[in-house]
C-alpha positions as CSV (number, residue, x, y, z in Angstrom):
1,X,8.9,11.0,-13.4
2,X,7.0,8.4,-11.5
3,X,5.6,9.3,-8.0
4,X,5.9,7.3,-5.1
5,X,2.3,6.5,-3.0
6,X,1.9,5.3,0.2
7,X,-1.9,4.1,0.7
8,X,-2.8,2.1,3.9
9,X,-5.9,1.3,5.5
10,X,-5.9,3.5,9.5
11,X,-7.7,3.5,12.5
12,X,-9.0,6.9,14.0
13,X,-6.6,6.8,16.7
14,X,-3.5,6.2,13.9
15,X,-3.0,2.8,13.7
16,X,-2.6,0.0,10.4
17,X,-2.4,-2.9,12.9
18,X,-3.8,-3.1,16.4
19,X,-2.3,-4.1,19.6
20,X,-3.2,-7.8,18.9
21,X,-1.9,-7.6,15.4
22,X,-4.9,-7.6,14.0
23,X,-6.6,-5.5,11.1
24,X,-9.7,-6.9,10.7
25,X,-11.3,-3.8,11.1
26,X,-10.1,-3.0,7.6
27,X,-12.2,-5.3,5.2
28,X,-13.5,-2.7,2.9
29,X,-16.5,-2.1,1.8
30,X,-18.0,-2.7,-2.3
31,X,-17.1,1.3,-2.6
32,X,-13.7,1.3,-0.9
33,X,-12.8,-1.9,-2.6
34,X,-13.7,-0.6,-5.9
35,X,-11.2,2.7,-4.9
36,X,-8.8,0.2,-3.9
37,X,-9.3,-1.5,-7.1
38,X,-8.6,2.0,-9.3
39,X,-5.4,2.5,-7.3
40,X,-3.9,-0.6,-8.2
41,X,-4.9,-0.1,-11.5
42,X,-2.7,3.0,-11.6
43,X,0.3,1.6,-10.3
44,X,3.6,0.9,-12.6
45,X,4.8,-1.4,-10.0
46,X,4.3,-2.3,-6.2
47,X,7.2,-2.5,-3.5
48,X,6.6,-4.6,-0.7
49,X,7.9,-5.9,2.7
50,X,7.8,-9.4,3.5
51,X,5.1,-9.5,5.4
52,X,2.6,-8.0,3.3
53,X,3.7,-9.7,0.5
54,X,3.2,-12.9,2.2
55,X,-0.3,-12.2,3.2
56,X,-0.7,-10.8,-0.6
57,X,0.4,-14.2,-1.9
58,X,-3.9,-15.1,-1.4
59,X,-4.3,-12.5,-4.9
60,X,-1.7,-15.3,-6.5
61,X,-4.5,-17.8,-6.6
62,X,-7.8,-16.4,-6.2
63,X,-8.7,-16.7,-9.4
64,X,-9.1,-20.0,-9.3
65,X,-12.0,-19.4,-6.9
66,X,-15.2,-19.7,-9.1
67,X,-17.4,-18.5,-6.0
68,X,-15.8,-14.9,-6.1
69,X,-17.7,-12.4,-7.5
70,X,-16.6,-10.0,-10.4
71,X,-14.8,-6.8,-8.5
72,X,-13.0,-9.8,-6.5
73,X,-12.0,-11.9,-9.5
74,X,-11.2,-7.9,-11.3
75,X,-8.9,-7.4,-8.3
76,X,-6.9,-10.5,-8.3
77,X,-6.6,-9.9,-12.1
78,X,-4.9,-6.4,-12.1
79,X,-2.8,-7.8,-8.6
80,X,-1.4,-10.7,-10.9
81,X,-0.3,-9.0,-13.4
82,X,1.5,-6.1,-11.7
83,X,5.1,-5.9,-11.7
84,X,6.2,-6.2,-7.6
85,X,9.0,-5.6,-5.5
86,X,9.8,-7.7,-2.6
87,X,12.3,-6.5,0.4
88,X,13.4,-9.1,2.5
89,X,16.5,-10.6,3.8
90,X,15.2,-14.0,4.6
91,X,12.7,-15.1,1.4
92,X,14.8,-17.6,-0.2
93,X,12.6,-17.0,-3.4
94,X,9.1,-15.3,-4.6
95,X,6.3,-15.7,-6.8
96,X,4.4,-14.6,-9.4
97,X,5.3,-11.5,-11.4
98,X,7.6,-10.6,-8.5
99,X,11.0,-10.2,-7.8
100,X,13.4,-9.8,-5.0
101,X,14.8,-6.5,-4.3
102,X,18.5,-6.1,-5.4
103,X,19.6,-3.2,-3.8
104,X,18.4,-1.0,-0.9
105,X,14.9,1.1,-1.1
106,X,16.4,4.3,-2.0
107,X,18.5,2.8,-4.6
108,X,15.7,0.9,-6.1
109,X,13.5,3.4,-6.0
110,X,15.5,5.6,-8.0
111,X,16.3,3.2,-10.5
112,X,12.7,2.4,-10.7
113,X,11.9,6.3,-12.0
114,X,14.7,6.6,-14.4
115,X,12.8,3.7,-16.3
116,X,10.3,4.1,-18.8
117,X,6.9,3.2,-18.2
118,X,3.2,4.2,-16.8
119,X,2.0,4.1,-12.9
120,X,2.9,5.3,-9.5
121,X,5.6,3.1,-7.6
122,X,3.7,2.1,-4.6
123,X,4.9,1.4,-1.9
124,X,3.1,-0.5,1.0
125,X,4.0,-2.7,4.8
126,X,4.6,-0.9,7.6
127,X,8.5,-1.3,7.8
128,X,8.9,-0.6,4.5
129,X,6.8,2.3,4.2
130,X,8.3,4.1,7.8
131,X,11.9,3.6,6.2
132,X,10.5,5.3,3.0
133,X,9.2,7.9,4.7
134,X,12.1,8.9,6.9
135,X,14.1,8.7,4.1
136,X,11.6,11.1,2.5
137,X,10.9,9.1,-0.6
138,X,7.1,9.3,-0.6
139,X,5.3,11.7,-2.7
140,X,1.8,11.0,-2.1
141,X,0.0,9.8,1.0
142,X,-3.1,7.8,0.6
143,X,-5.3,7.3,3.7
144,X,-8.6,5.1,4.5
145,X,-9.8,6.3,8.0
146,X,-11.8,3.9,9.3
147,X,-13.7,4.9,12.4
148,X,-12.4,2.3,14.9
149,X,-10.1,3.2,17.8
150,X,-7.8,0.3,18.6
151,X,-5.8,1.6,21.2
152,X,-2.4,0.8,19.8
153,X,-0.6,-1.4,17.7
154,X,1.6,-0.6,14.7
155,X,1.2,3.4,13.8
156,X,0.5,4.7,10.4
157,X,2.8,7.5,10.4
158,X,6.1,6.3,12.4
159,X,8.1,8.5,14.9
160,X,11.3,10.0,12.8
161,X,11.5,13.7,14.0
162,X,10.9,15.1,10.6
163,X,8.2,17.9,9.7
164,X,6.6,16.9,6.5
165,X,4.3,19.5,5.0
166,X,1.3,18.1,3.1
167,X,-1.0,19.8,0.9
168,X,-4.7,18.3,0.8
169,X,-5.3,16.8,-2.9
170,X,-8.9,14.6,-2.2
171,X,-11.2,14.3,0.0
172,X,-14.0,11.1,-0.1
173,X,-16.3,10.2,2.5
174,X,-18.5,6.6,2.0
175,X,-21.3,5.1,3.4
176,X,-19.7,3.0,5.2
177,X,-18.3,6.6,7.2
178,X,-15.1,5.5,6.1
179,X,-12.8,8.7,4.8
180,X,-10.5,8.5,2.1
181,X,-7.5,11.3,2.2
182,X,-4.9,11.9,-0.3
183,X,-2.3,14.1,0.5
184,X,0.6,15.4,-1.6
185,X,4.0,16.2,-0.2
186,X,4.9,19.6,-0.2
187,X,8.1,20.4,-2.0
């Protein structure tokens, strides 16, 4: 069965997006990119809110950028081509090798694991991810600590008065002194 992965980009003090809605503190380094790059190798498919899939639409086209260089151009490739899942109630249409979501997350989800096939589901924008969460649908948590404080903004791990017990599965600290958890949930 496929797992389900949650991997987001955090700020010490727990947050994806700070109080200005910004997360410009997460541009990765060559290391982190190329981790970033393996995950989304790995994945089966990629469910998305409307949000990030609109600021993901730049992996659409980048391609066609001949200044990129080759782990950029290696990105957008593998992006393209994976099969995604967009959740949104006011997205008339979407593009690429996505598709709207025709039923809620849980039911999707499910329908996504009886199918045959390789890769994680991943799951990824905030809404999204804190629905899948309370709902207890994630598997795996993937974090990127980056050491920043913002002081608020959109938190990582969203209020919904539910112990989840985790068991430590990696443990990778770059260069760049960003850390890279991956946590398994505990069943």
């Amino acid at each position: 069965m496929r797992n389900v992965t949650c991997s987001m980009s955090v700020s010490l003090d727990g947050y994806i997006v700070g109080p200005d809605g910004g997360f410009d503190w997460t541009a990765p380094d060559e290391e982190v990119f190329r981790l970033a790059t393996d995950e989304v190798r790995g994945l089966g498919v990629h469910l998305l809110g409307r949000r990030l899939y609109e600021t993901m639409l730049y992996w659409e086209t980048a391609d066609q950028n001949p200044s990129l260089d080759f782990s950029t151009l290696e990105f957008a490739a593998i992006w393209k081509a994976l099969p995604k899942v967009v959740f949104s109630t006011t997205l008339p249409a979407v593009q690429g090798n996505a598709r709207l979501a025709s039923g809620g997350l849980a039911e999707e989800i499910e329908r996504l694991r009886a199918e045959p096939g390789e890769g994680n589901i991943a799951i990824g924008g905030a809404t999204l991810a804190a629905e899948a969460a309370a709902s207890g649908l994630i598997d795996e948590y993937r974090v990127r600590i980056y050491p920043v404080l913002v002081g608020g903004g959109i938190p990582f791990f969203p209020q919904h008065e539910r112990r989840v017990d985790l068991e430590l599965v990696e443990t990778r600290t770059f260069g760049s002194r960003i850390v890279c958890l991956r946590y398994r949930v505990a069943r």
